[in-house]
C-alpha positions, 0 to 999 in steps of 0.5 A: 500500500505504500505505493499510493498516497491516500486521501480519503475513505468511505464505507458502509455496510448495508443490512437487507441490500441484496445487489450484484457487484456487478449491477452496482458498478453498472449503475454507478458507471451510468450515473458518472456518464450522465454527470460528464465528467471529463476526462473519467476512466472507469474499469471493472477488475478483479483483485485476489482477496487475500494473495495471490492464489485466493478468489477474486473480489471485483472493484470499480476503478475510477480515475482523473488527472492521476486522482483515483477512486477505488470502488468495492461492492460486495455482498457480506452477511445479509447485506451489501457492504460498499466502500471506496479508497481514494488516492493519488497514482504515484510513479515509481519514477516519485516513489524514486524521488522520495527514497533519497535520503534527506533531499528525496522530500525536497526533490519531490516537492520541487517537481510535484508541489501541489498546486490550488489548482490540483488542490481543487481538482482533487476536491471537485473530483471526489465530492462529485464522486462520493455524491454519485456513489452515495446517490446509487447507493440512495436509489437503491436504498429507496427501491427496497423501502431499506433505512436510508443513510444517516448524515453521519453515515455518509461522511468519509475519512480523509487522511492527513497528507503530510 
């Protein structure tokens, strides 16, 4: 994990919610179309839970300008847990760059300093995307007369960069 620079976390597990992975993500995939994001990937994938010789947990990877949201829906009990992890690409070429002793730092500052900028992109690019995931999440939630979410419920953890 320390290949990516995280800045946020949502999850939360949904008792009573009986919806394919795959069905989620479609639904989700839509949403994001709709709203016209530019320049969005979104790709379905497998990842091995556990290693590399164990079964398969399929997430949705959404990215932008490197800023990249990894979606997980599954189902767990008698329900349907859904989370996200939200992080920055990091090259091997930066993760170079911050392995030097005592100027690594410097040197990574000098060529990747955050700008206002990329600040606010990263900003839009997650509030627009934990809106949506939220909001499918709601359609769904609504659908089949569950609990709706609790403003408390629907807050995500962000993670101190520095």
């Amino acid at each position: 994990m320390k290949n990516y620079d995280f800045i946020s976390h949502w999850h939360h597990y949904m008792e009573g919610m009986e919806q394919s992975p795959k069905e989620y993500y479609e639904n989700l995939k839509e949403l994001i179309s709709e709203n016209k994001l530019p320049k969005v990937n979104m790709k379905m994938f497998t990842l091995p839970a556990y290693g590399v010789f164990s079964f398969g947990r399929m997430y949705l990877k959404v990215t932008y300008a490197g800023i990249v949201f990894l979606i997980c829906c599954a189902p767990y009990g008698k329900g349907m847990f859904v989370s996200y992890w939200h992080y920055n690409s990091v090259s091997w070429f930066r993760r170079f760059f911050r392995s030097i002793p005592i100027i690594g730092v410097g040197l990574e500052n000098l060529f990747w300093s955050e700008t206002l900028f990329k600040l606010d992109l990263k900003h839009m690019f997650q509030s627009v995307l934990h809106s949506l995931i939220l909001k499918t999440l709601d359609k769904e939630v609504e659908d089949k007369g569950l609990r709706a979410l609790s403003e408390y419920e629907r807050r995500y953890k962000v993670y101190d960069l520095k």
